[in-house]
TIMILO-409762 format. One record per residue (C-alpha): residue number from 1; x, y, z; residue in one letter. Coordinates in steps of 0.2 Angstrom, whole numbers, padded with zeros to 4 digits. Example, Ala and Ser with C-alpha at 12.3 -4.5 7.8 and 13.67 -1.06 7.14 Angstrom:
BEGIN
R   nr   east  north     up  rest
R    1   0062  -0022   0039     A
R    2   0068  -0005   0036     S
% end
This chain:
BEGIN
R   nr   east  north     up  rest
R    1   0394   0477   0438     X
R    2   0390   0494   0446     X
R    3   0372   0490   0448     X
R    4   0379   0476   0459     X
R    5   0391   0488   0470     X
R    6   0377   0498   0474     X
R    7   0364   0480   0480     X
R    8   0379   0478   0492     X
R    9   0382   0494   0498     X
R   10   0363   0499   0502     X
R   11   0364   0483   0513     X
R   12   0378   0491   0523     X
R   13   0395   0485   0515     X
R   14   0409   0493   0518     X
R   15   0419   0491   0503     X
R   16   0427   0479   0492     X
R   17   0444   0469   0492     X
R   18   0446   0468   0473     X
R   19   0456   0451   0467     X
R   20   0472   0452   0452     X
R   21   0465   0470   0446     X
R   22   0481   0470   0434     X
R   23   0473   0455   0425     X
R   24   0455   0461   0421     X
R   25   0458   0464   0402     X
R   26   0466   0455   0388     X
R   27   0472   0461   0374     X
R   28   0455   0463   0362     X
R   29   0465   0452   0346     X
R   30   0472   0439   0360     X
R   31   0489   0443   0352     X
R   32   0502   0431   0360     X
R   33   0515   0440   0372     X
R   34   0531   0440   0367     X
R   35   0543   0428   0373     X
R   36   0560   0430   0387     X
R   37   0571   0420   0389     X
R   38   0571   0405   0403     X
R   39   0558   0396   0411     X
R   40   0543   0398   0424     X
R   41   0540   0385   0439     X
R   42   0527   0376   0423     X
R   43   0542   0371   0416     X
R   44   0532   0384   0401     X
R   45   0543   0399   0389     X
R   46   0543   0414   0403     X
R   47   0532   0427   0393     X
R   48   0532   0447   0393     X
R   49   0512   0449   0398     X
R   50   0509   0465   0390     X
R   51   0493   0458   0382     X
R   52   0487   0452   0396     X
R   53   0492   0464   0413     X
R   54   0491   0482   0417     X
R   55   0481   0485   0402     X
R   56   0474   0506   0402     X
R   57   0455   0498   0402     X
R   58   0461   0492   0419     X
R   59   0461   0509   0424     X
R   60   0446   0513   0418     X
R   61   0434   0501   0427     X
R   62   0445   0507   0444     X
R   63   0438   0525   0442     X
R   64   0420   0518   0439     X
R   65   0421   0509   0453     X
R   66   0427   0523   0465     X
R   67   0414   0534   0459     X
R   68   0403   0523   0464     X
R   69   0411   0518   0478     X
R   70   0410   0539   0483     X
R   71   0391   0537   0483     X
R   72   0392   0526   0499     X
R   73   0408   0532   0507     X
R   74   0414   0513   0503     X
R   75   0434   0508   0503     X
R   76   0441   0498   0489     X
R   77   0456   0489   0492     X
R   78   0466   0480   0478     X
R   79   0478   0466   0476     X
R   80   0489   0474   0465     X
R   81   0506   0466   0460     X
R   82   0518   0479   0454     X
R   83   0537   0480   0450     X
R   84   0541   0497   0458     X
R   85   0534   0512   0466     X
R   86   0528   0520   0449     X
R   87   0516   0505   0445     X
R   88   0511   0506   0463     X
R   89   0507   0524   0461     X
R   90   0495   0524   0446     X
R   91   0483   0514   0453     X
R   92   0478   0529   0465     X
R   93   0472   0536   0451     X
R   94   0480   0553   0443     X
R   95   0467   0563   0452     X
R   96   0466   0550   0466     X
R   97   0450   0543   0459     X
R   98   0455   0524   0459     X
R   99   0458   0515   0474     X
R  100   0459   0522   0490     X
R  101   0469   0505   0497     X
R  102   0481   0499   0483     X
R  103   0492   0485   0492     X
R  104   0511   0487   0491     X
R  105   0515   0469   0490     X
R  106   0535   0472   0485     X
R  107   0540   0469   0503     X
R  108   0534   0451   0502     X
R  109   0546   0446   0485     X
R  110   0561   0454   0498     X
R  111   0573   0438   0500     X
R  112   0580   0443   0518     X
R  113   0580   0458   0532     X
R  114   0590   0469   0526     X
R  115   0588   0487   0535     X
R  116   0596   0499   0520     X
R  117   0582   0487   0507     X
R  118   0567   0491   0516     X
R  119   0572   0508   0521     X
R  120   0575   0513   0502     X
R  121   0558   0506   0499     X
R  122   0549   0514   0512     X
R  123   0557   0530   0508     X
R  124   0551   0528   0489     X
R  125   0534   0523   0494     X
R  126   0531   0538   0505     X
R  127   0540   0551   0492     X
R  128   0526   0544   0481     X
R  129   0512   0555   0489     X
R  130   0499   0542   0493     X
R  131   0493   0533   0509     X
R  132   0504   0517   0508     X
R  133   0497   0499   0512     X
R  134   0510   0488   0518     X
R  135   0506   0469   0517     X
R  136   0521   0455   0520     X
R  137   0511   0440   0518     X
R  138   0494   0433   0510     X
R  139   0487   0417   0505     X
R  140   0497   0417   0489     X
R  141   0516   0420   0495     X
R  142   0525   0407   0508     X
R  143   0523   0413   0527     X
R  144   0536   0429   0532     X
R  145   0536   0416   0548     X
R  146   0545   0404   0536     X
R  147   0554   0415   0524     X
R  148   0564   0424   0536     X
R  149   0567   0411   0549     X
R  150   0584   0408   0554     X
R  151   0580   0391   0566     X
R  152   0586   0403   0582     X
R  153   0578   0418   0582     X
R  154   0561   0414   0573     X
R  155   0548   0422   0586     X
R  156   0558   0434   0587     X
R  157   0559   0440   0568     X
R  158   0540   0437   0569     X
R  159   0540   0452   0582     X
R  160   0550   0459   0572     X
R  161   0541   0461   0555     X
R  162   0525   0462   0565     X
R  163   0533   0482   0574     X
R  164   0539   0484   0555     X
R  165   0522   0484   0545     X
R  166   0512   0490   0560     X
R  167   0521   0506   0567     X
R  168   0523   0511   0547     X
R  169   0515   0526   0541     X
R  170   0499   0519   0532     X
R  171   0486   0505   0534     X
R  172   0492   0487   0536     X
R  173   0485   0472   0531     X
R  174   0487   0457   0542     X
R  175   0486   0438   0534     X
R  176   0477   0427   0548     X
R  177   0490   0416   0557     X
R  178   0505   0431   0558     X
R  179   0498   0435   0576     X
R  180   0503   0418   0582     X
R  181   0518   0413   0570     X
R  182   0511   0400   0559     X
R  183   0522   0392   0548     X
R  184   0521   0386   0529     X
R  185   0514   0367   0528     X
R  186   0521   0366   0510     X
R  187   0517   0347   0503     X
R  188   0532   0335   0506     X
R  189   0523   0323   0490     X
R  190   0512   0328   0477     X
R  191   0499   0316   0481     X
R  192   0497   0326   0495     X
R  193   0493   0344   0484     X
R  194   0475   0348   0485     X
R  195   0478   0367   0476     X
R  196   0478   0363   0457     X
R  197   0494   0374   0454     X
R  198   0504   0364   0465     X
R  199   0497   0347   0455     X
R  200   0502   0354   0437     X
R  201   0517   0363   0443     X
R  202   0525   0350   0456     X
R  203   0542   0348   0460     X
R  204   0547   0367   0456     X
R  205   0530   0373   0460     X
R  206   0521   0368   0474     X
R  207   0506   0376   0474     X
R  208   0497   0388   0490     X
R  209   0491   0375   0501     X
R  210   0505   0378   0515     X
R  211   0500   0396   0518     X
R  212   0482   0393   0516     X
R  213   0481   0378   0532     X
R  214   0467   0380   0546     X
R  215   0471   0392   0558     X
R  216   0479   0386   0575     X
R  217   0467   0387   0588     X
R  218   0472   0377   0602     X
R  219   0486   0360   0605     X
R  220   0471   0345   0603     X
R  221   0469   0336   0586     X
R  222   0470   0349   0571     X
R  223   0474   0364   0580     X
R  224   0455   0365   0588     X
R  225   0450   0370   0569     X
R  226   0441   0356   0566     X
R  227   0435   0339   0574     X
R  228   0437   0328   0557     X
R  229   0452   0327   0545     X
R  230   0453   0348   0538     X
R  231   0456   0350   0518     X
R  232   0474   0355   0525     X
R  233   0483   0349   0539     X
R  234   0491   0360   0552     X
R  235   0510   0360   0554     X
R  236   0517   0352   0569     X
R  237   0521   0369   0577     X
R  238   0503   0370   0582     X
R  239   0507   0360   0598     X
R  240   0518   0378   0604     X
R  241   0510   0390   0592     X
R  242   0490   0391   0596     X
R  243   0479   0405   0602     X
R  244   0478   0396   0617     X
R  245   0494   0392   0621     X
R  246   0501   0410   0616     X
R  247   0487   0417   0625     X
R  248   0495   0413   0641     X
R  249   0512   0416   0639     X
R  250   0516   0436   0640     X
R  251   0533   0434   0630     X
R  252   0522   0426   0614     X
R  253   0519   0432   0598     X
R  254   0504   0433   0599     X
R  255   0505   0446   0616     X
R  256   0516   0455   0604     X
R  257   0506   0458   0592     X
R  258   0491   0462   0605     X
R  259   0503   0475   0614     X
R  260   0509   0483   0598     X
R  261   0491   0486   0590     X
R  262   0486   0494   0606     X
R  263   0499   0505   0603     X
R  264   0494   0507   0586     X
R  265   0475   0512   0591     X
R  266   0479   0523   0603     X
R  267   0496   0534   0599     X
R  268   0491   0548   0591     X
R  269   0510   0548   0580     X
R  270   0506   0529   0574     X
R  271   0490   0535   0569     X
R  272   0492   0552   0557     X
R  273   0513   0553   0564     X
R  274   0524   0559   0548     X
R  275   0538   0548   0544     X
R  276   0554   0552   0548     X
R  277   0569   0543   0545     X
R  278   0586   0541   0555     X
R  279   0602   0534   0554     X
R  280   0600   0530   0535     X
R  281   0619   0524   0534     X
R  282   0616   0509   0546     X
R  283   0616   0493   0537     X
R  284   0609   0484   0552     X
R  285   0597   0492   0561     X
R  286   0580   0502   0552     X
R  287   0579   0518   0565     X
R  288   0564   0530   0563     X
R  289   0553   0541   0570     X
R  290   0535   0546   0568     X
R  291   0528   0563   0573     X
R  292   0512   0572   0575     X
R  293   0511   0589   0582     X
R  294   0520   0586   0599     X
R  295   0519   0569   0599     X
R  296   0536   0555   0593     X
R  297   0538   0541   0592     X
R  298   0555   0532   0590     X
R  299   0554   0514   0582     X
R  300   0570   0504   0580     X
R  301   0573   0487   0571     X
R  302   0589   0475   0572     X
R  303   0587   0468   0559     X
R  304   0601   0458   0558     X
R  305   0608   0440   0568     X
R  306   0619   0450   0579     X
R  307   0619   0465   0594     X
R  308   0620   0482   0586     X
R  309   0625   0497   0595     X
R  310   0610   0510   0592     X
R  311   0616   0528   0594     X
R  312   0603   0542   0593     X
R  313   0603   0560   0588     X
R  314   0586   0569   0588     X
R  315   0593   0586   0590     X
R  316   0587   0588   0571     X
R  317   0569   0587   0578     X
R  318   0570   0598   0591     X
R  319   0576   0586   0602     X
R  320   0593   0591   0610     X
R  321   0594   0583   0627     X
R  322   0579   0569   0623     X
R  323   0573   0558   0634     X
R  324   0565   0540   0629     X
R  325   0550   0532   0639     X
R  326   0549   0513   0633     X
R  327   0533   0508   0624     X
R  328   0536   0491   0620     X
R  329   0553   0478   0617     X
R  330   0555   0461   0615     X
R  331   0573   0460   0623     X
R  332   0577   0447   0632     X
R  333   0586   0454   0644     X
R  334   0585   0470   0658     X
R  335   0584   0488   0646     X
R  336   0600   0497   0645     X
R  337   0604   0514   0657     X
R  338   0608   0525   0643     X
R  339   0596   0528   0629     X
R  340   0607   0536   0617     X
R  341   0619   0521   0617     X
R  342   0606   0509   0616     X
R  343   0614   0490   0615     X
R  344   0601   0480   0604     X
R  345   0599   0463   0604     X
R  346   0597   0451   0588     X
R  347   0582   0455   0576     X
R  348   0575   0465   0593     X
R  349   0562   0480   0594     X
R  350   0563   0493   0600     X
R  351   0549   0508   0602     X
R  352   0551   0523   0613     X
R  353   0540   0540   0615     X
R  354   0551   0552   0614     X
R  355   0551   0570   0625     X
R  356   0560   0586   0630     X
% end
């Protein structure tokens, strides 16, 4: 398997993205895991997978492929499902000889937008030591898109989530589609499943295929994907939300995410910035601010269905008469006079550099 690193890497790979790495081994006996209470989406016993996760060996094979990975200044990145920041944290490696790029997917099991939840987790996973990687959706989990929309303010909870994991301290990785808004196209029938979990599991488990549709191109037949019938088909959003379409409208998604990851490329306190949080008693809005040397940045989410009043004190960082030059909103309407009595609007963004 090394030897096989190494073909790839001499013909210029970068690195690996390396699949399920906490299911690798299996117990050498294939003793049976023991047996919880309830039952999965199978309709099956729900098991405790000690036999067959996280075994030590798993760790093991990660340090052999970072040293080898070392020899070609190569990345690897794993999909690594863990319960809490502790798990999370062991697959860097003791001596931060595993991977450079384990992905913290806890965000994605998060069941609404609650600013104290992801504020506590942020905190965690930054106390931790390590070079976080945020990811809120993949081609295994149902859309963020769909899983937070609440039928009014869906584009804008997409911009939302997208100023979230991309002005955090870390890498982010993106799932294609988020730039645009696509939605899950989960089955309505289960003649209609094409992914083989969604055909044993159906009705409670309905498979992958509504995350994993073609990507949305344009507003002609199958979202300019494909000129014959896909595997998948495209939801009926595809006629609003298309590159396309989006590419041409300044208020889209998609220009948001375009604006914020210029901002992300080319601010020096997005880039290296510390993290710094504020306000940590607010339920609704998540306030922070990311330095480096002189530069700040302040980043404020509403992340709640109604206006929050946003009130600032900066005097802590040296700021005691601050003043707030706008980067990038999505409010609807005119910007507010006074920046440290800032009116925000439902689930609304708000980044500012901040100086003397």
């Amino acid at each position: 398997m090394l030897d096989e690193n190494r073909f790839w890497y001499k013909r210029g790979v970068a690195g690996f993205r390396l699949d399920a790495v906490d299911t690798l081994f299996e117990d050498p006996a294939l003793k049976d895991n023991p047996i919880i209470p309830g039952t999965d989406n199978f309709g099956r016993p729900k098991m405790d997978e000690i036999y067959n996760k996280k075994l030590p060996e798993v760790h093991d094979v990660m340090r052999k492929l970072r040293s080898t990975a070392n020899e070609y200044g190569a990345v690897l990145i794993g999909e690594t499902w863990t319960s809490n920041v502790g798990e999370l944290k062991e697959y860097y490696g003791a001596k931060n000889d595993e991977l450079q790029l384990p992905m913290d997917l806890m965000m994605t099991g998060f069941r609404g937008l609650s600013a104290d939840e992801y504020r506590k987790h942020i905190a965690a996973v930054n106390a931790a030591g390590n070079w976080p990687v945020y990811v809120i959706s993949n081609h295994d989990i149902i859309r963020s898109y769909t899983r937070y929309a609440d039928g009014e303010h869906n584009d804008d909870i997409a911009k939302l989530m997208a100023a979230l994991y991309l002005t955090l301290r870390g890498t982010a990785v993106m799932y294609y589609g988020e730039e645009i808004g696509m939605e899950n196209n989960t089955p309505k029938n289960r003649e209609d499943v094409q992914d083989p979990i969604g055909k044993i599991g159906w009705p409670l488990e309905k498979g992958r295929d509504g995350e994993r549709t073609p990507m949305q191109w344009n507003d002609k037949p199958n979202a300019g994907f494909s000129s014959v019938k896909p595997w998948l088909p495209v939801p009926p959003s595809y006629k609003t939300h298309n590159v396309d379409t989006e590419k041409k409208d300044p208020n889209s998604v998609l220009s948001f995410y375009r604006q914020l990851l210029a901002l992300r490329h080319h601010e020096p306190a997005l880039l290296e910035g510390s993290y710094i949080a504020l306000n940590e008693d607010d339920p609704n809005v998540l306030t922070f601010v990311r330095q480096y040397k002189n530069d700040a940045i302040l980043v404020a989410l509403n992340m709640s269905a109604g206006q929050q009043k946003l009130l600032l004190d900066l005097s802590a960082l040296g700021f005691n008469a601050p003043k707030l030059s706008m980067l990038l909103t999505d409010f609807h309407k005119a910007l507010p006079s006074a920046a440290n009595d800032l009116a925000m609007e439902p689930y609304s963004v708000f980044i500012a550099k901040i100086t003397k």
